[in-house]
N, C-alpha and C positions, 0 to 999 in steps of 0.2 A: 575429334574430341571423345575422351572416354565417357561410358555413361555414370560416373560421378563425376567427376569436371563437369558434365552437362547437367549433372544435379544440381551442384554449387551452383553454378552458374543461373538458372533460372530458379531455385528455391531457398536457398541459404541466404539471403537479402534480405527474406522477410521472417527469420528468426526471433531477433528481437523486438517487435511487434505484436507477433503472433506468441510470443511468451507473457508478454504485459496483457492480451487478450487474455490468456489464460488465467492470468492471476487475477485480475479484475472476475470474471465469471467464479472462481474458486475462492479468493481470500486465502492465499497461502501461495507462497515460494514453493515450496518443496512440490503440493498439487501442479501448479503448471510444469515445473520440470518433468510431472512423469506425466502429464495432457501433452506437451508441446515434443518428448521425446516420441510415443505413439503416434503424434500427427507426422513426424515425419517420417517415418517407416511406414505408414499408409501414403505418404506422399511419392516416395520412393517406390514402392511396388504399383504405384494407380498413374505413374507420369508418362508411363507410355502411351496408355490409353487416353489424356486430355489432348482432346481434337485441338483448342484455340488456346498455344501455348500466351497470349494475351490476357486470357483468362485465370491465369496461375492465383492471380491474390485473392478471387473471389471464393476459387477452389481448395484452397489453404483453408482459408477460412471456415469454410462449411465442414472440412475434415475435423478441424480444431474446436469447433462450435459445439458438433455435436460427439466428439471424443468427451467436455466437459461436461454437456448435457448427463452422457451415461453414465460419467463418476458422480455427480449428483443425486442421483437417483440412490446412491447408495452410504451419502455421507449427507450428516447435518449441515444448516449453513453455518458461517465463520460469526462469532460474535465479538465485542467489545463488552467490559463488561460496565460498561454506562448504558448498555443497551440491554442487558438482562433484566428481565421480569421477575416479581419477587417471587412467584414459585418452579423458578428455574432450575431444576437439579443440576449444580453441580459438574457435577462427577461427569454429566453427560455431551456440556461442552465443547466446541472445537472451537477453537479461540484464531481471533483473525490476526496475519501477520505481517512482518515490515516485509518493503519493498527495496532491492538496492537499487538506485539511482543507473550504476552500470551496466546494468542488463538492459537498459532502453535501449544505448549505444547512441555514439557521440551528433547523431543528426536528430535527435529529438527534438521533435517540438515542443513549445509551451503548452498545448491544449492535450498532448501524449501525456510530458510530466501533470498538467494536473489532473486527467483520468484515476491516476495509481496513487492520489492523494487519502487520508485514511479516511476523513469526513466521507466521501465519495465514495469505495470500494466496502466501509462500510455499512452504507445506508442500501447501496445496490443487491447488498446478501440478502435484505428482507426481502426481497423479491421473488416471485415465484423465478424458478430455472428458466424457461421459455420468455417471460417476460424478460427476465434477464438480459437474457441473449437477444433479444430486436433492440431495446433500447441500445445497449451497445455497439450493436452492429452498423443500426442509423445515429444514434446524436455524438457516438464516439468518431466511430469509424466510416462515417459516409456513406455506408450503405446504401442504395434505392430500396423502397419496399419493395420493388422486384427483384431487385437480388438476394433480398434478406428471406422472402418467400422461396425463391430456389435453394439458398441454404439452408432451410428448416423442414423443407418438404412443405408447403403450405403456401396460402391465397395469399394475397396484394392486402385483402380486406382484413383475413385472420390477423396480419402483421400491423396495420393499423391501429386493430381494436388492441391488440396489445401494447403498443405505443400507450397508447393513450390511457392505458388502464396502470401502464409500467409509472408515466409521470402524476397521477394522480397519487399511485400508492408515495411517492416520493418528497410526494405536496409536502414540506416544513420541514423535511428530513435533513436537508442540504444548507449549509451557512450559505447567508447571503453573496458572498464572494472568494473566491478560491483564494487558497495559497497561494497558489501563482501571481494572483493581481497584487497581493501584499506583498508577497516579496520584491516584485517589479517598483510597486508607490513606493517602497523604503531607498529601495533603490540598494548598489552591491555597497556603499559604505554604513547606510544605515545598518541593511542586514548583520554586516560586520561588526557593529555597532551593539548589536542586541543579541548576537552572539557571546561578543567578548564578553559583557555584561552580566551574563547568567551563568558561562559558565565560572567566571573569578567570581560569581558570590557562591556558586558550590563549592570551589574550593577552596575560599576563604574561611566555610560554617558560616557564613551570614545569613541566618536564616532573613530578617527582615528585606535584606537588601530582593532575596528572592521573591519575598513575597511583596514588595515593592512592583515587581515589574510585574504581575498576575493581573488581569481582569479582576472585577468583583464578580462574575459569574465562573469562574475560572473553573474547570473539572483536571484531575490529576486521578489516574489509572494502569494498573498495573498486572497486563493479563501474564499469566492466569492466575493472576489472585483476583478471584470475585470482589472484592470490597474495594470501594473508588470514594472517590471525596471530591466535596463541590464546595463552592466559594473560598475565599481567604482565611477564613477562620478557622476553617473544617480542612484546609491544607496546610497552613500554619502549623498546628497540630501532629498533623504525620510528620513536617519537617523536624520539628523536634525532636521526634523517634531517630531518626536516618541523619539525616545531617552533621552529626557531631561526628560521624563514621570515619569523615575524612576520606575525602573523592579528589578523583582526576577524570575531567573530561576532553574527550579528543572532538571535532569537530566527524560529524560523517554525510552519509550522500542517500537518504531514502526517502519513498514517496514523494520526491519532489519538495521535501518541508525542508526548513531547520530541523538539524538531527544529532545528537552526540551519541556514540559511545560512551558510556559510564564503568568506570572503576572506581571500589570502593579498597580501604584499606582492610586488610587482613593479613596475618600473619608476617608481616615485614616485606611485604608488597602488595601493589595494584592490581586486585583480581576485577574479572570482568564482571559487572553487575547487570548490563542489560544494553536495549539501545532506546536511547530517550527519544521521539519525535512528537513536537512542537507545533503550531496551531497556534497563530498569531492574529490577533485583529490590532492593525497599526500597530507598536511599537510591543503593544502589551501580549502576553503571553494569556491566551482565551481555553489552553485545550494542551496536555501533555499526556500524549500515551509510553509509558515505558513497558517494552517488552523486554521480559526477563527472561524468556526462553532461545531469544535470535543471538544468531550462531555469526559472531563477530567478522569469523573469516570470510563470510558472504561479502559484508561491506570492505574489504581489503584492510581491516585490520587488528590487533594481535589482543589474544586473549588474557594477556595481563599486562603491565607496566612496569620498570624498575622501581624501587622504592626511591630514585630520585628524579622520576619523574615529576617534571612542573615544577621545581623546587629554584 
């Protein structure tokens, strides 16, 4: 076997994992493509040297762990902007981004997809980097505190105290229950169900029918534009601005959530406006983040529409 056939073979499997790690520690696609490309070139030049080729996923890890550590040290965290403070400049911002569902890769679990959900990855960014990385390592990934201590360079105890320091800071930060458990209690016809339903009341202009299916706590945000809007009222409002625009939306695959692709109307076609994802408590729509910067082609699809699209 060549020595990349023998790469593949014992390190290419834990790929897409080890890139979901990366994104979860960074808040951003694009950051773990260049953490999880660097881990594997340190993987590839260090594979001769790992004594217990049984140990490859602990050793990924630690490459990967602390590849992230280092780009942290030199980048802000990832924000939403429901989560900016009011004397937050701006300008200085790194705004946290979607996930596609297909870089997990088709043996995913449940508790993978809901790691990479956005409630989750961005409550984890307030985190110190270090704390970061234990809690993930243990309540994501399994980790023993003693492997998480050889991955970190550090004690059994140091990794403890961080633990525990990581889910205090976390106390209230986290909806009571994941995306995953709602989409599971709706079950695939409901989902389909509250799909269909929001997106035929955007492309209908219904604005009420939309605001129909909203929580009354409901928050609607759109990074990076700083300004976000909460309850029915205060989202009602925006949809009057946008809504009359005339959209097409496509169903998509990220963070584990309901997700569309949005097209709005411009110039005699469906230009790509963003990618909407969604935040459900039971049937109702609790939480909408639309990013306006994600780059359609990630999720596998096309940057505008025909004008007779959905017609």
């Amino acid at each position: 076997m060549s020595t990349s056939e023998q790469f593949t073979s014992i390190v290419e499997r834990w790929r897409p994992e080890l890139h979901a790690h990366c994104y979860r520690m960074l808040g951003s696609t694009h950051d773990a493509d260049d953490a999880l490309q660097e881990t594997m070139v340190r993987a590839w030049k260090g594979l001769d040297g790992l004594a217990d080729r049984d140990a490859v996923r602990p050793w990924l890890y630690r490459i990967a762990t602390n590849r992230c550590l280092s780009m942290l040290t030199h980048r802000s965290r990832r924000e939403l902007p429901t989560e900016l403070g009011a004397d937050t400049p701006v300008a200085e911002v790194a705004w946290l981004g979607p996930y596609p569902d297909e870089r997990l890769g088709p043996e995913a679990e449940a508790v993978t997809r809901e790691s990479v959900e956005v409630a989750f990855v961005a409550a984890v960014q307030h985190l110190p980097a270090r704390q970061r990385a234990v809690l993930l390592l243990r309540e994501v990934l399994g980790f023993s505190a003693k492997e998480v201590a050889a991955q970190l360079d550090t004690t059994v105890a140091g990794v403890n105290s961080a633990l525990q320091r990581a889910r205090a800071a976390l106390d209230g930060r986290l909806p009571d229950a994941t995306q995953g458990a709602t989409l599971r209690g709706l079950g695939d016809d409901g989902v389909r169900a509250v799909a269909r339903r929001y997106a035929e009341a955007w492309q209908a202009g219904d604005i009420e029918a939309i605001v129909a299916m909203l929580a009354e706590d409901a928050r609607y945000s759109m990074p990076p534009l700083p300004r976000w809007y909460a309850g029915r009222a205060d989202i009602r409002g925006f949809l009057a601005e946008v809504v009359p625009m005339g959209w097409r939306f496509l169903p998509a695959r990220a963070n584990g959530q309901l997700a569309f692709a949005t097209y709005r109307w411009e110039d005699g076609r469906y230009v790509q406006s963003g990618l909407d994802v969604l935040s459900l408590r039971g049937s109702r729509v609790v939480e909408v983040v639309a990013f306006l910067e994600a780059d359609l082609r990630d999720f596998g699809l096309p940057d505008e529409l025909p004008a007779t699209a959905g017609s």
